[in-house]
Backbone as a printed PyTorch tensor [residue, N CA C, xyz], in Angstrom:
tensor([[[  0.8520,  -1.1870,   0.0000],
         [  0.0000,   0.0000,   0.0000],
         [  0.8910,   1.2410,   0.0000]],

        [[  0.6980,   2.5050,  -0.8790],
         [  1.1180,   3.3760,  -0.8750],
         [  0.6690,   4.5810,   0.4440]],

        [[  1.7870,   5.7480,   0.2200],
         [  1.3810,   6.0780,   1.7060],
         [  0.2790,   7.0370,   1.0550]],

        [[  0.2230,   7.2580,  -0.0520],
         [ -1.5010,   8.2330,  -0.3000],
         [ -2.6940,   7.0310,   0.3160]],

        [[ -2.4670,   6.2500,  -0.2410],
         [ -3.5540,   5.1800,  -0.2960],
         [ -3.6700,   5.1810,   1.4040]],

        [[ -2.4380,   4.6500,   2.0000],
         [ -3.0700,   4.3070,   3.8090],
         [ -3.6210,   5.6260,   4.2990]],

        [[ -3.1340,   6.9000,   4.0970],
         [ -3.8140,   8.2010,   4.5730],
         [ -5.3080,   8.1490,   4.3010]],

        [[ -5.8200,   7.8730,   3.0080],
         [ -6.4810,   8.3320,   2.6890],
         [ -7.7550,   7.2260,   3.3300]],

        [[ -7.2130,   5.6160,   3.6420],
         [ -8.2000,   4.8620,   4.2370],
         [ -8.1260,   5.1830,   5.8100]],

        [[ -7.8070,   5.6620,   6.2170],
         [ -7.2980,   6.0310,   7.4280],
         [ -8.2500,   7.2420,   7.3010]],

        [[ -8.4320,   8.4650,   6.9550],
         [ -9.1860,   9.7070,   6.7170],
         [-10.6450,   8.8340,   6.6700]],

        [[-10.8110,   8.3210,   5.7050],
         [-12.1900,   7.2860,   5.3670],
         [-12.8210,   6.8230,   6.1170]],

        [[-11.8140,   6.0810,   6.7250],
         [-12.1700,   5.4480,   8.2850],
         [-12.7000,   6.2950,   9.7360]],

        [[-11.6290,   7.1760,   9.7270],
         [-12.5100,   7.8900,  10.7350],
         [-13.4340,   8.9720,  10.5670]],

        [[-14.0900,   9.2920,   9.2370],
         [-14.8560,  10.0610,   8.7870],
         [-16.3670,   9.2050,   9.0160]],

        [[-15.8220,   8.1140,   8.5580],
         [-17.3490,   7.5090,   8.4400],
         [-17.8390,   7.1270,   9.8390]],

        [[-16.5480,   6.9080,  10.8810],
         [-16.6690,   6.8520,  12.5080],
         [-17.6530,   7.7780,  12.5210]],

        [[-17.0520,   9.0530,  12.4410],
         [-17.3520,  10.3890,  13.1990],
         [-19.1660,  10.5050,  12.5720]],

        [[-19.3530,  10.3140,  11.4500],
         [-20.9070,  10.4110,  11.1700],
         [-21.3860,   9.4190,  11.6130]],

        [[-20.9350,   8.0790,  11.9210],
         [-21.7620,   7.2550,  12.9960],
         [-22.3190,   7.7270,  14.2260]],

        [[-21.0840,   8.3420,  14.4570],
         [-21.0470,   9.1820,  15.8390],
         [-22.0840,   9.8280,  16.0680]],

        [[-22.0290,  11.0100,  15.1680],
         [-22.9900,  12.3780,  14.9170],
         [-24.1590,  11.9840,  14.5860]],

        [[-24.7410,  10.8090,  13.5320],
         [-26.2120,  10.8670,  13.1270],
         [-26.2390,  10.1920,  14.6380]],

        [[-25.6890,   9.2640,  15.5560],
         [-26.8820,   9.0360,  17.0310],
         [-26.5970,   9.9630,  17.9210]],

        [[-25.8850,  11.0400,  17.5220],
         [-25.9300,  12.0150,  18.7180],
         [-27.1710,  13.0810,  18.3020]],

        [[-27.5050,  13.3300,  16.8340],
         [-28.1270,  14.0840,  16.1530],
         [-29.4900,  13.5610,  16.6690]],

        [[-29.9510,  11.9850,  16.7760],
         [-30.7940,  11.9690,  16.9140],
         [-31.5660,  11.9130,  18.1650]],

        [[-30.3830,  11.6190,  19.1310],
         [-30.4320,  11.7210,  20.3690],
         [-31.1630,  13.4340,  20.5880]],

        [[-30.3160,  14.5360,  20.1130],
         [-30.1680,  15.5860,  20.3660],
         [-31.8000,  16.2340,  19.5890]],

        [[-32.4600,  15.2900,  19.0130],
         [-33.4010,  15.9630,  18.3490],
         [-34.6890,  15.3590,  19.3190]],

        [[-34.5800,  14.4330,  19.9050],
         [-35.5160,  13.4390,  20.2090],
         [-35.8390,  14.4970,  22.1520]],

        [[-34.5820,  14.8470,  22.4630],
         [-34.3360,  15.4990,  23.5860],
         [-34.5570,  17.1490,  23.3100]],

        [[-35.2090,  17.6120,  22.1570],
         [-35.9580,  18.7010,  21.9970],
         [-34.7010,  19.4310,  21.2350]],

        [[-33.3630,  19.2700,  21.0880],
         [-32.8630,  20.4910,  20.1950],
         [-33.4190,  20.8290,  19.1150]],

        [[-33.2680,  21.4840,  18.5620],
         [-33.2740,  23.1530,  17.2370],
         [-32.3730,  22.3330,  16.1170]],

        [[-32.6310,  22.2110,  15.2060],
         [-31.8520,  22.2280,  14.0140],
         [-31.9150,  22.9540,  13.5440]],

        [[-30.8980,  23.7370,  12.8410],
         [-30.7660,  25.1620,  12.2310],
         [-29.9710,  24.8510,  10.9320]],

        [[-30.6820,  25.3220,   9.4670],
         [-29.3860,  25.2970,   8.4400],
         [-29.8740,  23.7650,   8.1280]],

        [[-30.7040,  23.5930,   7.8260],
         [-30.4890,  21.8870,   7.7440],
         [-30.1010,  21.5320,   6.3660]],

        [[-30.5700,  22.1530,   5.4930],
         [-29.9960,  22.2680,   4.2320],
         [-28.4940,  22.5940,   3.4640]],

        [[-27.7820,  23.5150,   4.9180],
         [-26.5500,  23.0930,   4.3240],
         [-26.0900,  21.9700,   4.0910]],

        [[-26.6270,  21.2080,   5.0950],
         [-25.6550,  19.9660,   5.7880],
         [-24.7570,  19.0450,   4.3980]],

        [[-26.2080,  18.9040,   3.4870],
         [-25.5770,  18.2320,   2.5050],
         [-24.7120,  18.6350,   1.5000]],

        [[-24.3790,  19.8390,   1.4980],
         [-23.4740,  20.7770,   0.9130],
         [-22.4080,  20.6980,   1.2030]],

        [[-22.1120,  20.6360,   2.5530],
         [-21.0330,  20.4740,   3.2990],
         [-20.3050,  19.4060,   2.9740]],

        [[-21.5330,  17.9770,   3.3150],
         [-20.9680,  16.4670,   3.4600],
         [-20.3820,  16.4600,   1.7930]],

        [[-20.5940,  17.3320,   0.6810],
         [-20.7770,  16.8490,  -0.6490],
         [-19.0350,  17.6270,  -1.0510]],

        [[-19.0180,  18.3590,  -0.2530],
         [-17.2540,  19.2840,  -0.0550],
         [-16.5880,  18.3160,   0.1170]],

        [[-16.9210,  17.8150,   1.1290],
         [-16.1070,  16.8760,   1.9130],
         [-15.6180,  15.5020,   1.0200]],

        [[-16.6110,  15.5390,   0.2650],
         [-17.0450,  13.8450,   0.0220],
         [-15.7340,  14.4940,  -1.5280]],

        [[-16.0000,  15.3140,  -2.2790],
         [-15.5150,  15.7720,  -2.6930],
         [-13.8010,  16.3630,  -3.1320]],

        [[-13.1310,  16.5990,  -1.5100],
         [-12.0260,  16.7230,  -1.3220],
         [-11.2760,  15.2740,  -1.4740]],

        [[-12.1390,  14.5540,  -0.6180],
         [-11.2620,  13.5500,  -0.3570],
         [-11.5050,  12.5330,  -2.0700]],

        [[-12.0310,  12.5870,  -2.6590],
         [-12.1490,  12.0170,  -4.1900],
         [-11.1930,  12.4450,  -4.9320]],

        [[-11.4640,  13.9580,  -5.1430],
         [ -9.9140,  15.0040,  -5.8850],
         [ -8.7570,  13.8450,  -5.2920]],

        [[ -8.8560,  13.9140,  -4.1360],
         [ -6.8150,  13.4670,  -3.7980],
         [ -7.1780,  11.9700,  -4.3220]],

        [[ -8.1100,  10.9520,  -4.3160],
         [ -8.1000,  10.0850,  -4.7440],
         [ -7.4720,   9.9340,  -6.6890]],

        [[ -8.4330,  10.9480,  -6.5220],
         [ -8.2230,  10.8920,  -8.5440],
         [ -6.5370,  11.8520,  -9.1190]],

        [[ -6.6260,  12.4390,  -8.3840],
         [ -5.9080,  13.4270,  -8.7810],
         [ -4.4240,  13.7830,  -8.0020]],

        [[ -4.1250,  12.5550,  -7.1310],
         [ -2.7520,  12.6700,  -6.5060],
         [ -1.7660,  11.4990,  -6.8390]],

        [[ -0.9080,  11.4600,  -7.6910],
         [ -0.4700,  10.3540,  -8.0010],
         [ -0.3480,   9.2870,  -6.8280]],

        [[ -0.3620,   8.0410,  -7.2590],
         [ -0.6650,   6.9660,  -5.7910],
         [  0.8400,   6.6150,  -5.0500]],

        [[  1.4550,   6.9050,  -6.5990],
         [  2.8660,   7.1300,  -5.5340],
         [  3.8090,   7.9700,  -4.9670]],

        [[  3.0730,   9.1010,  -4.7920],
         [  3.7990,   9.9300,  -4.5580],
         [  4.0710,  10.1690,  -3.1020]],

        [[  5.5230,  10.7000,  -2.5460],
         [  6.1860,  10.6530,  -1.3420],
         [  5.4050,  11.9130,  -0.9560]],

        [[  5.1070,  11.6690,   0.5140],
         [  4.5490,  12.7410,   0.9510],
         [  5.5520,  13.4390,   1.9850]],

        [[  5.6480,  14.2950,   1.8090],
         [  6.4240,  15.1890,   2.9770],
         [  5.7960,  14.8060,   5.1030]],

        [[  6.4740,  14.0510,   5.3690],
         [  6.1920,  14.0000,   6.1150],
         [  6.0400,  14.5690,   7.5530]],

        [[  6.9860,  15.9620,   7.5010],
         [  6.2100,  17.1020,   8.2150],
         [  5.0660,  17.5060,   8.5380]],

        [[  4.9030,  17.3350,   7.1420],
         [  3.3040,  17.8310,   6.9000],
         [  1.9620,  17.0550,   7.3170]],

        [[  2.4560,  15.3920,   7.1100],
         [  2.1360,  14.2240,   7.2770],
         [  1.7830,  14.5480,   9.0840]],

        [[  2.7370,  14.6680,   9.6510],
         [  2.9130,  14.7770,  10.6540],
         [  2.0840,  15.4700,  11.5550]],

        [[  1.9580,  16.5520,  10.9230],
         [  0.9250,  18.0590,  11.4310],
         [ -0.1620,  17.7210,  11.5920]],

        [[ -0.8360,  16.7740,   9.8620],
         [ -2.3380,  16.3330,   9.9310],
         [ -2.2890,  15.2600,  11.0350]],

        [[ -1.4020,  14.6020,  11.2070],
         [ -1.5390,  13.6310,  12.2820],
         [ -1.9140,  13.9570,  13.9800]],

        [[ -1.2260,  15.3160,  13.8900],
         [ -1.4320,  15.8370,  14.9860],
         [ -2.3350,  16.4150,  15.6270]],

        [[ -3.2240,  16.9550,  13.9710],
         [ -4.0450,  17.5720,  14.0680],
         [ -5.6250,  16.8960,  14.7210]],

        [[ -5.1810,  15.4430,  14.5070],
         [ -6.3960,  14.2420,  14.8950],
         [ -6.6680,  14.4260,  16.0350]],

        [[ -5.1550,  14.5580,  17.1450],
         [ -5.4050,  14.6100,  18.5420],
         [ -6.4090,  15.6970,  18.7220]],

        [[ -6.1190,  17.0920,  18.1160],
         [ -7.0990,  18.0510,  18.4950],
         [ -8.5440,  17.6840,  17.7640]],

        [[ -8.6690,  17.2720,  17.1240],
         [ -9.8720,  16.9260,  16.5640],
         [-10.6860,  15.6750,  17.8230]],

        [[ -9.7730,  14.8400,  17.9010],
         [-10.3450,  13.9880,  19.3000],
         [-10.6370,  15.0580,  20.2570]],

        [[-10.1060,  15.4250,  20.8500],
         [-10.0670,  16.4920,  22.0190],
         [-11.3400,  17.5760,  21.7440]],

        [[-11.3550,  17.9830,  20.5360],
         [-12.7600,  18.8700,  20.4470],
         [-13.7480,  18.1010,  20.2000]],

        [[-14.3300,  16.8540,  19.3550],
         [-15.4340,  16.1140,  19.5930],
         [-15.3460,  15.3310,  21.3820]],

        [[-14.7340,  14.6110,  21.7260],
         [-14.8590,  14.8870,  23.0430],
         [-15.4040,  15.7730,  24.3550]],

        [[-14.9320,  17.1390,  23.5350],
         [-15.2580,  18.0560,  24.6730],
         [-17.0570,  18.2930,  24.6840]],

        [[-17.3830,  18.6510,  23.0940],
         [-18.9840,  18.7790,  23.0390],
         [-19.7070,  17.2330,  23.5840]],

        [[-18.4850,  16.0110,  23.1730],
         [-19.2140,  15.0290,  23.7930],
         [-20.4930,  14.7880,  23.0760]],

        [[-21.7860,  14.4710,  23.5510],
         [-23.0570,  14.1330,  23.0050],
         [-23.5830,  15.5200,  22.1300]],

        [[-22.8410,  16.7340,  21.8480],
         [-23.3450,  17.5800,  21.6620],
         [-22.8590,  18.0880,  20.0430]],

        [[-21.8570,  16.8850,  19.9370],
         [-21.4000,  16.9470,  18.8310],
         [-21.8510,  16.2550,  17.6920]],

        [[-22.0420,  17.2000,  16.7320],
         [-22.6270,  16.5050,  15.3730],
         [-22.4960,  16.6710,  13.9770]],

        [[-22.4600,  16.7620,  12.9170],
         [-22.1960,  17.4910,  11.7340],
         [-23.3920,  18.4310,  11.3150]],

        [[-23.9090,  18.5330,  11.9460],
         [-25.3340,  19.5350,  11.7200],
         [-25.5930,  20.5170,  12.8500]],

        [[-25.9340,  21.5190,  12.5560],
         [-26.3130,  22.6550,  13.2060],
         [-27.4880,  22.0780,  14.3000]],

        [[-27.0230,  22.2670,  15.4760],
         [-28.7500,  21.7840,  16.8750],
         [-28.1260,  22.2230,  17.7440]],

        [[-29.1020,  23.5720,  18.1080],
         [-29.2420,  24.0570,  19.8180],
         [-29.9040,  23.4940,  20.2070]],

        [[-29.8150,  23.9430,  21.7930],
         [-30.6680,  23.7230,  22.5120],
         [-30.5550,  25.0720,  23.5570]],

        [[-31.9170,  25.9270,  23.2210],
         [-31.6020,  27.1740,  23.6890],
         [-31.8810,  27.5140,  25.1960]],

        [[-32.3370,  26.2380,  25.9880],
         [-31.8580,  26.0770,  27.2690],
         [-31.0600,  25.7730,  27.9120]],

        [[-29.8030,  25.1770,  27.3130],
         [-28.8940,  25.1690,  27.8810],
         [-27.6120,  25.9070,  27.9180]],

        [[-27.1060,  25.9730,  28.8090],
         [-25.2900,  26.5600,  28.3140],
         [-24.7360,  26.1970,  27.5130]],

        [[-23.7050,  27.1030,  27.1570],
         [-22.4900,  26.8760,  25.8800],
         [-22.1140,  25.5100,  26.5980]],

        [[-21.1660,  25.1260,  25.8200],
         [-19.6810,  24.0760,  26.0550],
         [-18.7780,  25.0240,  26.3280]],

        [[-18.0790,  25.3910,  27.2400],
         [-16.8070,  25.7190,  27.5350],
         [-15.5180,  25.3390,  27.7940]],

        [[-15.6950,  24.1470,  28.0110],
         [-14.1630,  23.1430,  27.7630],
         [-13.7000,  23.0040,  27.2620]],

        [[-12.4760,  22.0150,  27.4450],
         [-11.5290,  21.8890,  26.1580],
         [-10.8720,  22.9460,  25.5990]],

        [[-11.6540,  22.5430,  24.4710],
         [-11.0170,  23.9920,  23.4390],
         [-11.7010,  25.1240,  23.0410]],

        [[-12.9090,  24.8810,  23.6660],
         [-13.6540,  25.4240,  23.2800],
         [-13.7420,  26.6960,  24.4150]],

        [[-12.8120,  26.6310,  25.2940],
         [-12.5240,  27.7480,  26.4420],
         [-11.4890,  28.7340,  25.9070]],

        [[-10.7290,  28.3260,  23.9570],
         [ -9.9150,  28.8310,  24.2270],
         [-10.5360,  29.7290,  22.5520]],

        [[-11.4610,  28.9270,  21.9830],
         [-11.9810,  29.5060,  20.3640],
         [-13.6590,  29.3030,  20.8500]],

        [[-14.3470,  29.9030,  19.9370],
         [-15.5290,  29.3180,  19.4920],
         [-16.1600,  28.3470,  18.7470]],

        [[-14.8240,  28.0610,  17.8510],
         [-15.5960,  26.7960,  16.5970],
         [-13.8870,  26.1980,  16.2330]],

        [[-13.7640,  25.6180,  17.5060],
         [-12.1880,  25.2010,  17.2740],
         [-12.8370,  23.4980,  15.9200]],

        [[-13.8550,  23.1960,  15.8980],
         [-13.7410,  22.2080,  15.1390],
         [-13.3950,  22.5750,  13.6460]],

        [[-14.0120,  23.9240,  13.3000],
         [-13.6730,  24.6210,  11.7420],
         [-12.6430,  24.9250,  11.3210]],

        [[-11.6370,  25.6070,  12.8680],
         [-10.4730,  25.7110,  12.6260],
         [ -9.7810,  23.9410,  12.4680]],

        [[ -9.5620,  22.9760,  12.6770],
         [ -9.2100,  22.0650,  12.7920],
         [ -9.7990,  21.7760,  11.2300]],

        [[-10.5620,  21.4450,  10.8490],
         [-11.1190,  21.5640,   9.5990],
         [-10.7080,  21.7940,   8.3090]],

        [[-10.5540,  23.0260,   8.9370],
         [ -9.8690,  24.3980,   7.4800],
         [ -8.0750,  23.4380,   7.5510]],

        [[ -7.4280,  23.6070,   8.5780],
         [ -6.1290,  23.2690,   8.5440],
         [ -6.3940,  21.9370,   7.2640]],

        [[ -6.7970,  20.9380,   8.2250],
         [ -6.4800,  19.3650,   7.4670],
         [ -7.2360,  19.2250,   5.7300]],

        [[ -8.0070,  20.3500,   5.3140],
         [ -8.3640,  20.7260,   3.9610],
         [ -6.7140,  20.9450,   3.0570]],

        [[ -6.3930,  21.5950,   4.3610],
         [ -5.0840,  22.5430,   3.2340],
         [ -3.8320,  21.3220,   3.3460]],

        [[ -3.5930,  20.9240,   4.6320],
         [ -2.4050,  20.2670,   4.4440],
         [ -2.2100,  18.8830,   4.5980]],

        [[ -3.7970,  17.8300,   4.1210],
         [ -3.4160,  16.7070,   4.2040],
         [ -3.0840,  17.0230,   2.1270]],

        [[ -3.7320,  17.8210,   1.8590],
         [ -3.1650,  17.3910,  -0.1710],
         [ -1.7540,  17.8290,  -0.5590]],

        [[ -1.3360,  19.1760,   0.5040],
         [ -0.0570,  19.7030,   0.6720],
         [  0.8790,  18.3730,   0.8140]],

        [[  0.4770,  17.6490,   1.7230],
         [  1.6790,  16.4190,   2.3990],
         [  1.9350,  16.0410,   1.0170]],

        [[  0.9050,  15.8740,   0.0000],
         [  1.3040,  14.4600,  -1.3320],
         [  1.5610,  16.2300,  -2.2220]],

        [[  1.9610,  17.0900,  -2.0100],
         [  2.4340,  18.0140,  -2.8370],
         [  1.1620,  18.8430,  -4.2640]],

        [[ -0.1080,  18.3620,  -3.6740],
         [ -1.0240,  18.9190,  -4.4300],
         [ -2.0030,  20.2160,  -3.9890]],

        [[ -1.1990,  21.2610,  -4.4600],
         [ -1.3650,  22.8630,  -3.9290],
         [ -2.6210,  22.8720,  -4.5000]],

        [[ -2.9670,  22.5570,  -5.9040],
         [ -3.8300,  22.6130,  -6.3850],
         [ -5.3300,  22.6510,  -5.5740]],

        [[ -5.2730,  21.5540,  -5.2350],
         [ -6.8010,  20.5730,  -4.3200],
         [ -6.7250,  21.4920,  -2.6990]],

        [[ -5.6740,  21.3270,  -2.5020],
         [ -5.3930,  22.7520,  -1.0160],
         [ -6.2690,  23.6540,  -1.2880]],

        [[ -5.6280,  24.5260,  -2.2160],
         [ -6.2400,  25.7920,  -2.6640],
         [ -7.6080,  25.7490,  -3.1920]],

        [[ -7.9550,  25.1240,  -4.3100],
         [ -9.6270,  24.9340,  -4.2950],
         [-10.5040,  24.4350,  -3.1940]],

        [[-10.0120,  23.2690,  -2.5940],
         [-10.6860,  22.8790,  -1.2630],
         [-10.7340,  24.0070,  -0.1970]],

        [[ -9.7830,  24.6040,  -0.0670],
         [ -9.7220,  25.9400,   1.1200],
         [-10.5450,  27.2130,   0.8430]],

        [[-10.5290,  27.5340,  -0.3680],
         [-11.5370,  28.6970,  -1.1880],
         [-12.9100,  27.5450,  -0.8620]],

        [[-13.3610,  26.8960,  -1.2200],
         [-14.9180,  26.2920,  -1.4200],
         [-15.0120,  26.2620,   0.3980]],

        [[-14.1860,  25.6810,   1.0260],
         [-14.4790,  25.6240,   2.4510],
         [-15.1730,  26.7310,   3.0600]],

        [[-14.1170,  27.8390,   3.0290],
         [-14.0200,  28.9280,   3.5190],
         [-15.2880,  29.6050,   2.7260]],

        [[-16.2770,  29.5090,   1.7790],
         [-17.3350,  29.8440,   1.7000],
         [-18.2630,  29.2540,   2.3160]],

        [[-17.9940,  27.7790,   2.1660],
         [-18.9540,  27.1800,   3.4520],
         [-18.9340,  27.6020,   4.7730]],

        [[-17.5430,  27.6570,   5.3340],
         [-17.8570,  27.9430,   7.0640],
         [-18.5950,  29.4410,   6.6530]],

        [[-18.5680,  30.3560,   6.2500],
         [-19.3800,  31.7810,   5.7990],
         [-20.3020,  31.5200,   6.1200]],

        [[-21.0250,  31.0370,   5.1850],
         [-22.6160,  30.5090,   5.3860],
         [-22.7670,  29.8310,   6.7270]],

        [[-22.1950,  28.1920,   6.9510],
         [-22.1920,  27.8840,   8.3740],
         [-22.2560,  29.0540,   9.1400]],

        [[-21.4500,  29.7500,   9.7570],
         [-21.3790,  30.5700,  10.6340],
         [-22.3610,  31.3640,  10.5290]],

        [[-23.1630,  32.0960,   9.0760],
         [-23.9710,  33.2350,   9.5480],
         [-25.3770,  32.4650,   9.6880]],

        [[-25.3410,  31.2420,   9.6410],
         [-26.7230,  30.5940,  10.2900],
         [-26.6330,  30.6090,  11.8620]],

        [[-25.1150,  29.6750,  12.2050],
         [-25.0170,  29.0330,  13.5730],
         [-24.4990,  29.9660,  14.6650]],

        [[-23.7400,  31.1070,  14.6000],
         [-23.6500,  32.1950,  15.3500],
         [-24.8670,  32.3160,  15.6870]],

        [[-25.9010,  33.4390,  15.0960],
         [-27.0490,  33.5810,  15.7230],
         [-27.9710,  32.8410,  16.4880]],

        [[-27.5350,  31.1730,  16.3350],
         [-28.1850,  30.4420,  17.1060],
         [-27.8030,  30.5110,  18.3680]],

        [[-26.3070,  30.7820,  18.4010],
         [-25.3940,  30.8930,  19.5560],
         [-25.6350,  31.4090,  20.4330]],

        [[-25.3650,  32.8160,  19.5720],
         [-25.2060,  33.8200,  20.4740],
         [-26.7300,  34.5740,  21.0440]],

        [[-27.7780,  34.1110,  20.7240],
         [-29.0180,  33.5230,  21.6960],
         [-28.6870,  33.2920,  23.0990]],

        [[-28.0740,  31.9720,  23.2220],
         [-27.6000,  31.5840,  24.0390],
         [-26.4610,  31.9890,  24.8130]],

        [[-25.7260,  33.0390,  24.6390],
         [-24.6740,  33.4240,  25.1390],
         [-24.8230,  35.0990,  26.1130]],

        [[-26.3340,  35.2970,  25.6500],
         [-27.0060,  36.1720,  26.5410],
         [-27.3730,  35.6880,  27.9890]]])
């Protein structure tokens, strides 16, 4: 196996975790009265996503050496990605749901950003295609992102910051 190929089942793998994760927390979280907000992005989002990771499939040679600095960074970047789904815990999901009775999340990381998961996000867009040397898929994936979190945000702020009164 090439090292694009194990990254990329490895990315696969815990992507499809993490929406296991999220659709029973989602439904948990809906069944227990949250707000879905934006529901229509959602599939916009998942279709970016689904998207990025295809480009590097099609479009990164399979053998190509990846810089493993870089390799390294996205690797690192998992821990914080554990560490922020952790912190929301049951509250975490790929879809927009308040619940405008309760408090923020303040832990974790979330004591130190507001949407440390986007930032975590945005990074591993840009520098898991960087590692296999494809600026290309970086740069389009990071422009299309970065219009998505836009939108994300000017739905899910206001849900927020409801709550932050």
């Amino acid at each position: 196996m090439t090292w694009l190929y194990g990254a990329l089942l490895v990315v696969a793998a815990q992507r499809i975790a993490e929406l296991f994760y999220a659709r029973a927390n989602t439904r948990r979280a809906l069944a227990a009265g949250g707000i879905e907000i934006a529901a229509r992005q959602h599939r916009w989002l998942v279709a970016l996503h689904a998207a990025w990771f295809v480009s590097m499939l099609l479009f990164i040679p399979r053998e190509s050496a990846p810089n493993l600095a870089l390799l390294g960074t996205y690797a690192a970047l998992q821990i914080a990605r554990v560490w922020t789904i952790a912190s929301l815990g049951p509250y975490w999901t790929t879809r927009i749901i308040t619940f405008p009775d309760r408090p923020l999340v303040t832990r974790g990381p979330y004591r130190f950003m507001r949407h440390p998961n986007y930032a975590i996000v945005a990074f591993e867009i840009a520098i898991l295609p960087l590692a296999f040397g494809a600026w290309q898929i970086a740069l389009t994936f990071s422009a299309l992102n970065a219009i998505a979190l836009a939108l994300r945000l000017g739905a899910e702020d206001p849900a927020l910051d409801a709550r932050r009164r």
